[in-house]
C-alpha positions in Angstrom: -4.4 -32.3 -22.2 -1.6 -30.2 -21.0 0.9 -31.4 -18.4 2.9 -29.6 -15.4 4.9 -30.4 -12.6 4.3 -28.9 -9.2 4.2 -28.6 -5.7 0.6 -28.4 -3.5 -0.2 -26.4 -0.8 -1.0 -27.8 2.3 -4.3 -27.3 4.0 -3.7 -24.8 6.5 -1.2 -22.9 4.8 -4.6 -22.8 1.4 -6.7 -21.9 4.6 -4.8 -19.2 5.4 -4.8 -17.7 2.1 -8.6 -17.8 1.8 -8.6 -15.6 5.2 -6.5 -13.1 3.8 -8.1 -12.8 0.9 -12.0 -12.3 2.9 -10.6 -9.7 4.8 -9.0 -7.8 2.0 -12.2 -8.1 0.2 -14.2 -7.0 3.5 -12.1 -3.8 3.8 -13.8 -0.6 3.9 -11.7 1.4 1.3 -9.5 0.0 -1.1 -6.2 1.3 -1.8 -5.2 3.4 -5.1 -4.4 1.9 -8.3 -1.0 0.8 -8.0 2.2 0.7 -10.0 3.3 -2.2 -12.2 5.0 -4.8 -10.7 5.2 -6.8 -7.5 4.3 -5.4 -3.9 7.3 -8.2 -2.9 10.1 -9.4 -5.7 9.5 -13.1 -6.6 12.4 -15.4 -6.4 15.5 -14.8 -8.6 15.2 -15.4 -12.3 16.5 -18.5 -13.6 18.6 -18.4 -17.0 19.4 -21.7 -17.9 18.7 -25.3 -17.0 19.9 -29.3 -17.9 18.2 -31.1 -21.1 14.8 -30.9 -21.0 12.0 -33.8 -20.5 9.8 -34.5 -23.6 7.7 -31.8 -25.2 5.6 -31.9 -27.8 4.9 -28.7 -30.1 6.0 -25.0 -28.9 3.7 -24.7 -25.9 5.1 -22.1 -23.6 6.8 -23.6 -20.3 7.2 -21.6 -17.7 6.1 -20.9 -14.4 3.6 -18.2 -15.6 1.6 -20.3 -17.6 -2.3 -20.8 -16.7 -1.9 -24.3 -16.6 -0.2 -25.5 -13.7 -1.1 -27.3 -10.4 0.8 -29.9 -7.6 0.8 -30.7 -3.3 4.3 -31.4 -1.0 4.3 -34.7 1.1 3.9 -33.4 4.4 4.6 -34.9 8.5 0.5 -34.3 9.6 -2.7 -34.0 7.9 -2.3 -30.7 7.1 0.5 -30.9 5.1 -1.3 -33.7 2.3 -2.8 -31.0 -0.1 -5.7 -28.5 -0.5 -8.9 -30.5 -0.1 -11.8 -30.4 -2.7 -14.0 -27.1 -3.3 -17.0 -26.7 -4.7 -15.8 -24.1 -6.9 -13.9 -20.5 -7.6 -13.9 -18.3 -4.1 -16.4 -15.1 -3.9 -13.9 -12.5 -1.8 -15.6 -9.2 -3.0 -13.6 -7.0 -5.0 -11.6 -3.6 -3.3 -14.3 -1.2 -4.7 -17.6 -0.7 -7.0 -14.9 0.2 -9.8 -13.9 -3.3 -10.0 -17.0 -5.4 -10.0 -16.7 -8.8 -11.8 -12.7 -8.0 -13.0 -11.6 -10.7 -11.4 -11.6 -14.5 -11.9 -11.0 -16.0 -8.7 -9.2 -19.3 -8.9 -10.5 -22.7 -7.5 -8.7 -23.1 -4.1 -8.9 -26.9 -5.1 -6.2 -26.5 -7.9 -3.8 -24.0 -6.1 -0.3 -24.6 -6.7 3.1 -23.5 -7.2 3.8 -24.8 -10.8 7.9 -26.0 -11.4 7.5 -26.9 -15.0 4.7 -26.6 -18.1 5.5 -29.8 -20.3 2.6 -29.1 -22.8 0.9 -32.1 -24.7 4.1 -34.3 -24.4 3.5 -38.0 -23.5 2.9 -38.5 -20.2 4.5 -41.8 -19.7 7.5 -40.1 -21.2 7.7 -36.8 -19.0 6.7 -39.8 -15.8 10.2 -41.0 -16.4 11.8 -38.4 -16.8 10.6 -36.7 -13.7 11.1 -39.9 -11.8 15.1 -40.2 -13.3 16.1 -36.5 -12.5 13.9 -35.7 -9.3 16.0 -39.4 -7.9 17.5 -38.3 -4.8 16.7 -34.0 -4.5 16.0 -33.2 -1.2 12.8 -31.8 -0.5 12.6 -27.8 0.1 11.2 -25.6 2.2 8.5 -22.9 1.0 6.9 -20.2 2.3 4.3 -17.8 0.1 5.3 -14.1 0.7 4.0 -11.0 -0.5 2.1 -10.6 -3.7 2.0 -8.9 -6.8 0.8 -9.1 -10.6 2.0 -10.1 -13.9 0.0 -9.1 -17.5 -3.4 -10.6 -16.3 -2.6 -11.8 -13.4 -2.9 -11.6 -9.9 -0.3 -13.9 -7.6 1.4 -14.5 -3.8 4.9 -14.7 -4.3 6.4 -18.3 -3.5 10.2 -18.8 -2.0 12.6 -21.0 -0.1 16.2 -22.3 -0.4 16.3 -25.0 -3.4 12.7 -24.1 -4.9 14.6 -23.1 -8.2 16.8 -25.4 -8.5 14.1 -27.7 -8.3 11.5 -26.1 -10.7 15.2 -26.0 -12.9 15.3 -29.6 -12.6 11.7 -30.5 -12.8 11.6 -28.6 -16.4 11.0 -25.0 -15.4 11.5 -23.4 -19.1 14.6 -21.4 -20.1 12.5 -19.0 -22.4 11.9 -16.4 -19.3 12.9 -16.4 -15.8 11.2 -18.5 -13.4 9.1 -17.0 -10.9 7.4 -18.9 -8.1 3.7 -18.1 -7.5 0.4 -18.8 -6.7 -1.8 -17.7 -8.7 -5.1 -15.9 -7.4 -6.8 -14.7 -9.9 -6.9 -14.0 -13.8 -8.0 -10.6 -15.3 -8.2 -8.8 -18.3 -5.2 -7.6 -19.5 -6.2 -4.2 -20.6 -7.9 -3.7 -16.9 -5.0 -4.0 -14.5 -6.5 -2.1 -11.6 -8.0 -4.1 -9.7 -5.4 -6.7 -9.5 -3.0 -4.0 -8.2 -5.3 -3.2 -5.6 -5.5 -6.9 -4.4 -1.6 -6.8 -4.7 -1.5 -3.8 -2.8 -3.7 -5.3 0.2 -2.0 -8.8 0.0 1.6 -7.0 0.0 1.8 -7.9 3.9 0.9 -11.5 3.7 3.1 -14.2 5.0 2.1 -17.6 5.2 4.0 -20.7 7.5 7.2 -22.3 6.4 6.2 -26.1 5.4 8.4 -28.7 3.8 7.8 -29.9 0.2 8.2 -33.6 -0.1 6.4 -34.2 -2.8 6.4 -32.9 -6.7 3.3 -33.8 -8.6 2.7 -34.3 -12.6 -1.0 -32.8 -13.4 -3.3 -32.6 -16.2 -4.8 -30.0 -17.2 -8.9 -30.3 -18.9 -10.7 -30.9 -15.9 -11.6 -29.5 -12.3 -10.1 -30.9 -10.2 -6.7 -31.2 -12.2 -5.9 -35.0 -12.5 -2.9 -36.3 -10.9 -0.6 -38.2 -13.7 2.2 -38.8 -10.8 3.9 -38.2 -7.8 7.8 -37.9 -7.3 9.2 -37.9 -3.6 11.7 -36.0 -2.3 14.0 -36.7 0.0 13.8 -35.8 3.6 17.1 -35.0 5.5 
């Protein structure tokens, strides 16, 4: 069981990604193999950060792992988290080229991971979250742009204080953090198609919502299992 903290989408904002993503896929011709990169920078790195919460062996922890999942407290419905699905999305793919090169994540786990905490105790890294997430105000997020790291395919993730957060919630120091949502996984060695899909999601702009909430998640099972949940203070 791995753990990581995170932040949820809400429903319409997860809604609005899925629409995006059928009409990219329904689109006649698909764009040209892109370059490496992002279509639209992530957030700015993030060098250092304050003692870290418990860990156990030398799982990776940052924001780019593939194990991370979490929802923000919200002011309506729509704002309380993506609801169940009954499994990974079927958008199509850009061309015939690129037939079954994607794995399309479950829209039921999307998230913007803060920190990867590995097979640490849970009751430990739940007290630790609770003592230095006491008091931080709750941010606001918006999912812009997209782009692609070795394998993967992602919407970019920003807003005033997101860092700082995933900095305090544990976001490692071993590579700068970059908020995402991550779309889809691919193989490494066939990068194509995921630039396409970058290159077609590079205008997408989701809604501003608040983040109230950080959540602690376990990995080994779909839906991820919810370990915790930290508020966040609302001005």
């Amino acid at each position: 069981m791995l753990l990581f903290s995170a932040l949820r989408l809400p429903l319409d904002v997860a809604a609005s990604v899925q629409a995006a993503l059928r009409e990219a896929g329904e689109a006649e011709n698909g764009p040209a193999n892109a370059g490496d990169g992002a279509a639209v920078a992530p957030s700015p790195g993030i060098s250092s950060r304050p003692s870290g919460p418990p860990r156990a062996g030398t799982s990776p922890h940052s924001s780019a792992s593939p194990h991370a999942d979490a929802p923000p407290q919200a002011d309506s419905p729509s704002d309380r988290g993506t609801p169940p699905h009954p499994g990974p999305p079927d958008f199509g793919t850009p061309g015939p080229a690129t037939s079954g090169r994607l794995r399309w994540t479950d829209p039921a786990g999307w998230h913007i991971t803060l920190g990867f905490h590995g097979e640490a105790d849970p009751a430990e890294v739940t007290a630790w979250l609770a003592r230095v997430l006491d008091g931080r105000p709750a941010v606001e997020v918006r999912l812009r742009g997209s782009g692609t790291f070795p394998g993967v395919l992602w919407l970019a993730a920003a807003g005033e204080g997101l860092d700082a957060l995933a900095l305090a919630a544990g976001a490692g120091d071993d590579r700068p953090y970059r908020a995402h949502l991550t779309l889809a996984r691919h193989p490494r060695e066939h990068p194509g198609p995921a630039r396409q899909w970058a290159q077609r999601l590079a205008g997408f702009r989701s809604r501003t919502w608040t983040a109230g909430e950080v959540v602690l998640m376990a990995s080994g099972g779909r839906p991820y299992r919810t370990v915790g949940r930290f508020g966040l203070h609302r001005a």
